[in-house]
PDB file of N, CA, C and O in Angstrom:
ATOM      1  N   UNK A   1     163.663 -50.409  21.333  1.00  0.00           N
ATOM      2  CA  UNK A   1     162.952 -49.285  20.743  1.00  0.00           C
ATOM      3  C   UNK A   1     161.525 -49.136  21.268  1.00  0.00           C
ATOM      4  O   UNK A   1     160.903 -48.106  21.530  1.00  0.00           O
ATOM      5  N   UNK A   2     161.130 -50.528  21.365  1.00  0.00           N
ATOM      6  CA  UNK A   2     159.660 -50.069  21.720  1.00  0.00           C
ATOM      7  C   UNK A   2     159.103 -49.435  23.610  1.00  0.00           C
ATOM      8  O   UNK A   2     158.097 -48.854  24.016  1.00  0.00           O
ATOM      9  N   UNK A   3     159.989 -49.790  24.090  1.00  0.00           N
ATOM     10  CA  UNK A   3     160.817 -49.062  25.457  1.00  0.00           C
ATOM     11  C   UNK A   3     160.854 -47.415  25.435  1.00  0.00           C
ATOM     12  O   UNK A   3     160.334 -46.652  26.249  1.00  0.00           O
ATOM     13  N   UNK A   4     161.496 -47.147  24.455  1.00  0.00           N
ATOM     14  CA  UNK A   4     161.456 -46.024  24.393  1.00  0.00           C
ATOM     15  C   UNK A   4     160.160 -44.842  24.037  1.00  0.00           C
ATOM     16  O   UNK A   4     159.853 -43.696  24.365  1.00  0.00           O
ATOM     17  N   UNK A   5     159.655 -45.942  23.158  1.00  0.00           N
ATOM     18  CA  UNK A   5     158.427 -45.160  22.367  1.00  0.00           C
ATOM     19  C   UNK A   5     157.181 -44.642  23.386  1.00  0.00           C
ATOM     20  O   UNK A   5     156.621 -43.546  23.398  1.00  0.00           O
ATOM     21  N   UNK A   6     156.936 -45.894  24.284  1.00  0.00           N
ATOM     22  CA  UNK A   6     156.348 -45.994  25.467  1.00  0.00           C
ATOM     23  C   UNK A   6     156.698 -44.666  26.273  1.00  0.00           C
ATOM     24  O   UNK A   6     156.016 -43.648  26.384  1.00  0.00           O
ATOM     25  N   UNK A   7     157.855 -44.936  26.765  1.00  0.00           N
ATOM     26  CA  UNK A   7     158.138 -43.681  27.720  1.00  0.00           C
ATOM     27  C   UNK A   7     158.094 -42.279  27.070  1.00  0.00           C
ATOM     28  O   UNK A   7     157.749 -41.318  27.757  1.00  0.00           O
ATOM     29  N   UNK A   8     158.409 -42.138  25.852  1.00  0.00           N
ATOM     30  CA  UNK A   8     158.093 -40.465  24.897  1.00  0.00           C
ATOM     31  C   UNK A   8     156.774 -40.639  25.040  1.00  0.00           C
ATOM     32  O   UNK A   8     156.361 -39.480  25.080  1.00  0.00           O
ATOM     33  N   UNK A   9     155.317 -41.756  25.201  1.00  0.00           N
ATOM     34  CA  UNK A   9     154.123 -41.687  25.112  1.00  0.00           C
ATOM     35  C   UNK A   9     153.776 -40.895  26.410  1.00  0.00           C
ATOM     36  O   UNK A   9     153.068 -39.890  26.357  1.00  0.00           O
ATOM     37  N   UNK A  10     154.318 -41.398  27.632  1.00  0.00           N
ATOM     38  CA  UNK A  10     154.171 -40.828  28.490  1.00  0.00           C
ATOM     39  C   UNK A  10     154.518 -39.371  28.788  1.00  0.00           C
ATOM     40  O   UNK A  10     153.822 -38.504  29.315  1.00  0.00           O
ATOM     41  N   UNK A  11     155.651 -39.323  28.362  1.00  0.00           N
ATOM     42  CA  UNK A  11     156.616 -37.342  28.342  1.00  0.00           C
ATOM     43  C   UNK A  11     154.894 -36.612  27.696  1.00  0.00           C
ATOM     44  O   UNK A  11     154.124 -35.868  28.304  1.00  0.00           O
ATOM     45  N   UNK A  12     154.814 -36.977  26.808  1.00  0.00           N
ATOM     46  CA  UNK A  12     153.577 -36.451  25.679  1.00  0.00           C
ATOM     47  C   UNK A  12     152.534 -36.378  26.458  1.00  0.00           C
ATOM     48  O   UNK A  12     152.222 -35.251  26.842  1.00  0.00           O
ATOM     49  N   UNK A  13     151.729 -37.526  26.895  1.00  0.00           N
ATOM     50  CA  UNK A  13     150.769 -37.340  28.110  1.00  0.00           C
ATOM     51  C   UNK A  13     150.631 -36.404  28.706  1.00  0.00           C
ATOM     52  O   UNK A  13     149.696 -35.623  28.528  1.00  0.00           O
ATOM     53  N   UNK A  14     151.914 -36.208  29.906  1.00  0.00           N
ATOM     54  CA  UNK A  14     152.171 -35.150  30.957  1.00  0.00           C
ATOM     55  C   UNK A  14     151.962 -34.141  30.470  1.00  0.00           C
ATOM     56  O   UNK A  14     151.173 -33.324  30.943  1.00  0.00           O
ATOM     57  N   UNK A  15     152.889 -33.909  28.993  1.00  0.00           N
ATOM     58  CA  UNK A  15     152.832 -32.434  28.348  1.00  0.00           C
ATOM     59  C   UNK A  15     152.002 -32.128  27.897  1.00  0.00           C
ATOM     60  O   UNK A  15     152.069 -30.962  27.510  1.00  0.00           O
ATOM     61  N   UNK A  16     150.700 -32.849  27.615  1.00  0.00           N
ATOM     62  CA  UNK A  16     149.447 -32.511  27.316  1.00  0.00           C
ATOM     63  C   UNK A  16     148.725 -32.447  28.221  1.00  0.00           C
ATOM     64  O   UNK A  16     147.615 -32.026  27.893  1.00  0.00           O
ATOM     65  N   UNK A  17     148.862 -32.729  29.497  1.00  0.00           N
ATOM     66  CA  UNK A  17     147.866 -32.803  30.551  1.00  0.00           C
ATOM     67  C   UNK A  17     148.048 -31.435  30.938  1.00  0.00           C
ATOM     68  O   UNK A  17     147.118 -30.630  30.967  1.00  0.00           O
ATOM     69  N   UNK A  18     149.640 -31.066  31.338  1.00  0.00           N
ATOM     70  CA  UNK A  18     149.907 -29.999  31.591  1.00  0.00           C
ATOM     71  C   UNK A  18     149.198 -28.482  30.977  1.00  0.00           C
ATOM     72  O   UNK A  18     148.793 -27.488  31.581  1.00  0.00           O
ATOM     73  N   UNK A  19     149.272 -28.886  29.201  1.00  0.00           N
ATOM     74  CA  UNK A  19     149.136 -27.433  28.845  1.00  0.00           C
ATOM     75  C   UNK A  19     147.366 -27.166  28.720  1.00  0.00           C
ATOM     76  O   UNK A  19     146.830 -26.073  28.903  1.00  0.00           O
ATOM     77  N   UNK A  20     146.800 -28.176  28.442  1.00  0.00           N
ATOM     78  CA  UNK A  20     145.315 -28.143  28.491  1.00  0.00           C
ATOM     79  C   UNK A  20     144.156 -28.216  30.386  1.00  0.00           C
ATOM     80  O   UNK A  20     143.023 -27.846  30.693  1.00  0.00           O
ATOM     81  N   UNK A  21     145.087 -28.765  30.993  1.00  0.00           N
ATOM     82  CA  UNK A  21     145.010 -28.003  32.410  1.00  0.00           C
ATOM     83  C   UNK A  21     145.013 -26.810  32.353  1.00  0.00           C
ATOM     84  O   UNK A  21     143.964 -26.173  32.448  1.00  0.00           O
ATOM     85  N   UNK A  22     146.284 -26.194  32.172  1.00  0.00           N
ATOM     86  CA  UNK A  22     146.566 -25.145  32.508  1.00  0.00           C
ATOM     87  C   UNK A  22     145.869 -23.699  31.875  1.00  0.00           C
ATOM     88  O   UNK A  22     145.857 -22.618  32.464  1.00  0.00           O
ATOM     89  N   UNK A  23     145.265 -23.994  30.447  1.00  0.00           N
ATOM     90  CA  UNK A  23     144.203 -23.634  29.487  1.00  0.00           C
ATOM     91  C   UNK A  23     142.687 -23.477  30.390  1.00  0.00           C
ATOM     92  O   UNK A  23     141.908 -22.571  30.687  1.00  0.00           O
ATOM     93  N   UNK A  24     142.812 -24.890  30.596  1.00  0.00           N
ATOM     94  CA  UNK A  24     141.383 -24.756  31.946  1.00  0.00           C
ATOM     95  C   UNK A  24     141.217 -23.767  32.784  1.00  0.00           C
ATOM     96  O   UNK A  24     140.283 -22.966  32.819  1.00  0.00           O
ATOM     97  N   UNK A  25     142.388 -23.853  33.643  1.00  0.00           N
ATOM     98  CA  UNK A  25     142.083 -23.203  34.906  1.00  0.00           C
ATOM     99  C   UNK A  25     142.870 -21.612  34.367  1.00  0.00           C
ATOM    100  O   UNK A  25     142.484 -20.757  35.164  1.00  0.00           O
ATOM    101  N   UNK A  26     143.699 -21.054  33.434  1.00  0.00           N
ATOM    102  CA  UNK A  26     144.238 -20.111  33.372  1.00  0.00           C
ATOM    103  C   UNK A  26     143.764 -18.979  32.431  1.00  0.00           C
ATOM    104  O   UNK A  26     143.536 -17.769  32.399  1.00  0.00           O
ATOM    105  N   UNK A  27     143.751 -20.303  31.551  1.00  0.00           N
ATOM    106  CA  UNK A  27     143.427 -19.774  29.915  1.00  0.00           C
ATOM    107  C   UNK A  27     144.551 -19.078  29.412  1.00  0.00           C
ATOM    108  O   UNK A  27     144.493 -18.017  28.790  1.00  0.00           O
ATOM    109  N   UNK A  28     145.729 -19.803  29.743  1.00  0.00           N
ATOM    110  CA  UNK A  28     147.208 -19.064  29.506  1.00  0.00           C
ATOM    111  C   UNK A  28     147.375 -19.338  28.067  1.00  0.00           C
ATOM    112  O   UNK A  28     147.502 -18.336  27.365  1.00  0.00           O
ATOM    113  N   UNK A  29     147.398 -20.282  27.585  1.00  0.00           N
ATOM    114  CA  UNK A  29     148.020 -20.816  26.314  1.00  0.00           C
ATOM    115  C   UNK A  29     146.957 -20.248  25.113  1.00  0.00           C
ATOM    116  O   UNK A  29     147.248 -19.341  24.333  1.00  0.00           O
ATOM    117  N   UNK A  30     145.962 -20.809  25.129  1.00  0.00           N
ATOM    118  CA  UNK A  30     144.911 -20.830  23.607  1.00  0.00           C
ATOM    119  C   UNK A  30     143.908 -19.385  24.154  1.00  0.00           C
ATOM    120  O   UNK A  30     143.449 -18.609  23.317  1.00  0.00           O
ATOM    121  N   UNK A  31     143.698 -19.214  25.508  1.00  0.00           N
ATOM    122  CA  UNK A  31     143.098 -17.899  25.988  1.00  0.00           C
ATOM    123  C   UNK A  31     141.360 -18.384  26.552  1.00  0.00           C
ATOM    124  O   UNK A  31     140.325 -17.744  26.361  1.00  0.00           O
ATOM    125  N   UNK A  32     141.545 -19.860  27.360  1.00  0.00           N
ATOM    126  CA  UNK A  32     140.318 -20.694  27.613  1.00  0.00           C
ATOM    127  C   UNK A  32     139.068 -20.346  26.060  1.00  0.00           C
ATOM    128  O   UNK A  32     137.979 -19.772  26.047  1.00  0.00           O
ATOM    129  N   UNK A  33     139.705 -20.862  25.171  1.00  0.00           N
ATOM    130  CA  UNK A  33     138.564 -20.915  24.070  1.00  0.00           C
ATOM    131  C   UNK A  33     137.443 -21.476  23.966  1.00  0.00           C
ATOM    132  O   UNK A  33     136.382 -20.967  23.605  1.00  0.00           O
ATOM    133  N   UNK A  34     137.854 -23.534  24.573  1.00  0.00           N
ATOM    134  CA  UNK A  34     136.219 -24.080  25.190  1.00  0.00           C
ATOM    135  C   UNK A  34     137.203 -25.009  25.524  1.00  0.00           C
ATOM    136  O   UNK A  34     138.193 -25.639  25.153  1.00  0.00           O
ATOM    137  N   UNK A  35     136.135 -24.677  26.739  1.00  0.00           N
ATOM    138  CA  UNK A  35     136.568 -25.624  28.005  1.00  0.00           C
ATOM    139  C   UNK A  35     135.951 -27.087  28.002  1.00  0.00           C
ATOM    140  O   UNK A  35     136.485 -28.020  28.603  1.00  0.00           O
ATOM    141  N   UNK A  36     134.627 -27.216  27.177  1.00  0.00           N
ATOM    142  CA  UNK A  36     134.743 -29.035  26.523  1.00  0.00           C
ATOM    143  C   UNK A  36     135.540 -29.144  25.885  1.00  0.00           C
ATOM    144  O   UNK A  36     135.828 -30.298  26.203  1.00  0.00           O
ATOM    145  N   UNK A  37     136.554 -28.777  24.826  1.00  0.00           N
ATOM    146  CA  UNK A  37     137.526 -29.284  24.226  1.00  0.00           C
ATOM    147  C   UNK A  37     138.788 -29.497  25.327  1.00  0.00           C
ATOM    148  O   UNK A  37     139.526 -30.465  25.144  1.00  0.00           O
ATOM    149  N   UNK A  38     139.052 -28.556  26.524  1.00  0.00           N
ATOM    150  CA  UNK A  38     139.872 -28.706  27.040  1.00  0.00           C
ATOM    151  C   UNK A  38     139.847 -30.070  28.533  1.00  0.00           C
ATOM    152  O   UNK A  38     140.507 -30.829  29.243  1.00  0.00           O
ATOM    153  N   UNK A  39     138.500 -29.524  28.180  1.00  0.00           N
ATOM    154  CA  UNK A  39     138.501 -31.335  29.080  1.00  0.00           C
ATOM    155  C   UNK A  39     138.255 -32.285  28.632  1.00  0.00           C
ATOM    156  O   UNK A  39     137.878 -33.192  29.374  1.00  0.00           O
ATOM    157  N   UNK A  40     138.345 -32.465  27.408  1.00  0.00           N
ATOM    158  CA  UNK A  40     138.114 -33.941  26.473  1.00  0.00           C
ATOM    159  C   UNK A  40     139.721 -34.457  25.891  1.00  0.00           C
ATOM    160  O   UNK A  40     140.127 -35.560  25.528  1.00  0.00           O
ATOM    161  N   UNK A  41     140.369 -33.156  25.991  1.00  0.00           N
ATOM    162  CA  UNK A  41     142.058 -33.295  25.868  1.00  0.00           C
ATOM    163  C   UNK A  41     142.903 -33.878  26.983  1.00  0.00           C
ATOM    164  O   UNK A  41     143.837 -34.679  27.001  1.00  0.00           O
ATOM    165  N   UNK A  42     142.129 -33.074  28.070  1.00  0.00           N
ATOM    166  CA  UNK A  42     143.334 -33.712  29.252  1.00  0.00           C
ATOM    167  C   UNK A  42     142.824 -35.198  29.741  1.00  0.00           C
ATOM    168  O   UNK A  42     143.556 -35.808  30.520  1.00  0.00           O
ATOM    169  N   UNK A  43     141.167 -36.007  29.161  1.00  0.00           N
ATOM    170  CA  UNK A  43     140.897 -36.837  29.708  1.00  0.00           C
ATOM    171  C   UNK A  43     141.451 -37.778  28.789  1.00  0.00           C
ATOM    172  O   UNK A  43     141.634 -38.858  29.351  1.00  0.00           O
ATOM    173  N   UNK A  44     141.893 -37.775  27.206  1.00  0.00           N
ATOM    174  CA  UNK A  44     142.574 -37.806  26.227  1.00  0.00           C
ATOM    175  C   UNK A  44     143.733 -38.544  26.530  1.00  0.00           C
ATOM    176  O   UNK A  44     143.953 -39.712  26.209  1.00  0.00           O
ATOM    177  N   UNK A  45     144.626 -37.612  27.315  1.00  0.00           N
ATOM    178  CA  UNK A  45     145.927 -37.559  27.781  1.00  0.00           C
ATOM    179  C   UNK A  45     146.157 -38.417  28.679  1.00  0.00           C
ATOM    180  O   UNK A  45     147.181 -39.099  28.662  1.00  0.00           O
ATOM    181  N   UNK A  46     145.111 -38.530  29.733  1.00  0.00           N
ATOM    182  CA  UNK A  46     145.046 -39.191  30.801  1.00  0.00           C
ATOM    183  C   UNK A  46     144.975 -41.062  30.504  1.00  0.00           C
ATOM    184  O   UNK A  46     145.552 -42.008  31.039  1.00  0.00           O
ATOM    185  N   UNK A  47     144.042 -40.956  29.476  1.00  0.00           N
ATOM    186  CA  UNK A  47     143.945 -42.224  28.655  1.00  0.00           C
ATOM    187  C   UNK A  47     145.679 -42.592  28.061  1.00  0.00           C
ATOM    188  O   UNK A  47     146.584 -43.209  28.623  1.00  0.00           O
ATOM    189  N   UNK A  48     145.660 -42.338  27.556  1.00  0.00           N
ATOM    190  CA  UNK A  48     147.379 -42.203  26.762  1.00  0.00           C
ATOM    191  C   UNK A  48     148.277 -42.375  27.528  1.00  0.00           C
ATOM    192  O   UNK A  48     149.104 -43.211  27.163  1.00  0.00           O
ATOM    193  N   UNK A  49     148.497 -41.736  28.792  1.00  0.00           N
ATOM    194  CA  UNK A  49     149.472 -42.379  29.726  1.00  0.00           C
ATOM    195  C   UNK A  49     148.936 -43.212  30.470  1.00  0.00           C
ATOM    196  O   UNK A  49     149.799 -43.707  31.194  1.00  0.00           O
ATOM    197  N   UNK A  50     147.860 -43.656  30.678  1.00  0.00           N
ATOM    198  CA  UNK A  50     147.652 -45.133  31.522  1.00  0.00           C
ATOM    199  C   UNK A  50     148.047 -45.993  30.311  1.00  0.00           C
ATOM    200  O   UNK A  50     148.786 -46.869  30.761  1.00  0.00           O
ATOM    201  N   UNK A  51     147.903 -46.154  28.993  1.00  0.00           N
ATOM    202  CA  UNK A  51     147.984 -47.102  28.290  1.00  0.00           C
ATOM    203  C   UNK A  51     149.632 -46.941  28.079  1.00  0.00           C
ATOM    204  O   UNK A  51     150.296 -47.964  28.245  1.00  0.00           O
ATOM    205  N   UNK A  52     150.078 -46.147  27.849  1.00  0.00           N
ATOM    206  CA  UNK A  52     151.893 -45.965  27.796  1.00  0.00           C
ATOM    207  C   UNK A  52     152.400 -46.918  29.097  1.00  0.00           C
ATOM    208  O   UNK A  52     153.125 -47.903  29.234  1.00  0.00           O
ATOM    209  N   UNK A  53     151.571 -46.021  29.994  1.00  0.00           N
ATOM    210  CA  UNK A  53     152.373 -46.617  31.653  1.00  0.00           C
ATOM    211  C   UNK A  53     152.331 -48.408  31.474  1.00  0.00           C
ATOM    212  O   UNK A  53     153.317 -49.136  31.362  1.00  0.00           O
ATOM    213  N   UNK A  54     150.621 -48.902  31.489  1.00  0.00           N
ATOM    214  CA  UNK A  54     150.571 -50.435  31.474  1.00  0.00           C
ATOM    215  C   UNK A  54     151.516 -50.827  30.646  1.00  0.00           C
ATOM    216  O   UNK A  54     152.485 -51.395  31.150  1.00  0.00           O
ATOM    217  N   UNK A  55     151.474 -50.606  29.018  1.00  0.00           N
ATOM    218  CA  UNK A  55     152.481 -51.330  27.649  1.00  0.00           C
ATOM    219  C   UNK A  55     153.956 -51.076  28.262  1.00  0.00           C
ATOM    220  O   UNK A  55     154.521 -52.130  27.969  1.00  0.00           O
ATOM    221  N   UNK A  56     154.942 -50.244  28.975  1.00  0.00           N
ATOM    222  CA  UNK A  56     155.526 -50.480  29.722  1.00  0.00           C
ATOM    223  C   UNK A  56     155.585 -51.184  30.673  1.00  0.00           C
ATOM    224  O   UNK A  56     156.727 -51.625  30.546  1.00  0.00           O
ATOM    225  N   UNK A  57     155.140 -51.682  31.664  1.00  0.00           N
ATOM    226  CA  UNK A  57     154.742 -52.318  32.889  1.00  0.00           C
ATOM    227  C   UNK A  57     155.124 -53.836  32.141  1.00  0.00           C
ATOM    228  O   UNK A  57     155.988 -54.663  32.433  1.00  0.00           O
ATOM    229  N   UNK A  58     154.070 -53.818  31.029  1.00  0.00           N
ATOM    230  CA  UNK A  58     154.199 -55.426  30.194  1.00  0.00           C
ATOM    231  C   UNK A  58     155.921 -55.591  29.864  1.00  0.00           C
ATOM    232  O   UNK A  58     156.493 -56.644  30.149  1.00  0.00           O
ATOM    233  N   UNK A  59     156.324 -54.953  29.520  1.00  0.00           N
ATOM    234  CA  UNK A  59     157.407 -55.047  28.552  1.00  0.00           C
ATOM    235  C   UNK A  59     159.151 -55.728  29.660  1.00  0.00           C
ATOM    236  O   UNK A  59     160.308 -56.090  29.446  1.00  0.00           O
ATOM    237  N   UNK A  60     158.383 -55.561  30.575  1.00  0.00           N
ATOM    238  CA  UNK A  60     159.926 -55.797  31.651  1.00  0.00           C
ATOM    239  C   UNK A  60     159.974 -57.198  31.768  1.00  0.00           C
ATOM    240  O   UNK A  60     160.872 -57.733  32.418  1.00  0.00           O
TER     241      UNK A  60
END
């Protein structure tokens, strides 16, 4: 289980990196509302999947 949880941490990551990127540079999703919130999210995210990726890495 905890295998799994790890890797949904990561899916989540991506999918947050993705939509708050894409907010950044598009302003597709929320309509670029503030762009410090949107870069404190994807650096957020970025945090979250290095720590998913390592706690995986451990686990093998």
């Amino acid at each position: 289980m905890p295998k799994a949880l790890t890797i949904v941490g990561m899916g989540v990551s991506v999918l947050l990196i993705l939509v708050f990127a894409l907010d950044l540079l598009a302003g597709v999703p929320f309509g670029g509302a503030s762009m410090t919130m949107d870069i404190a999210f994807v650096i957020c995210s970025a945090i979250l999947g290095f720590l998913s990726y390592t706690t995986f890495a451990e686990q093998k």
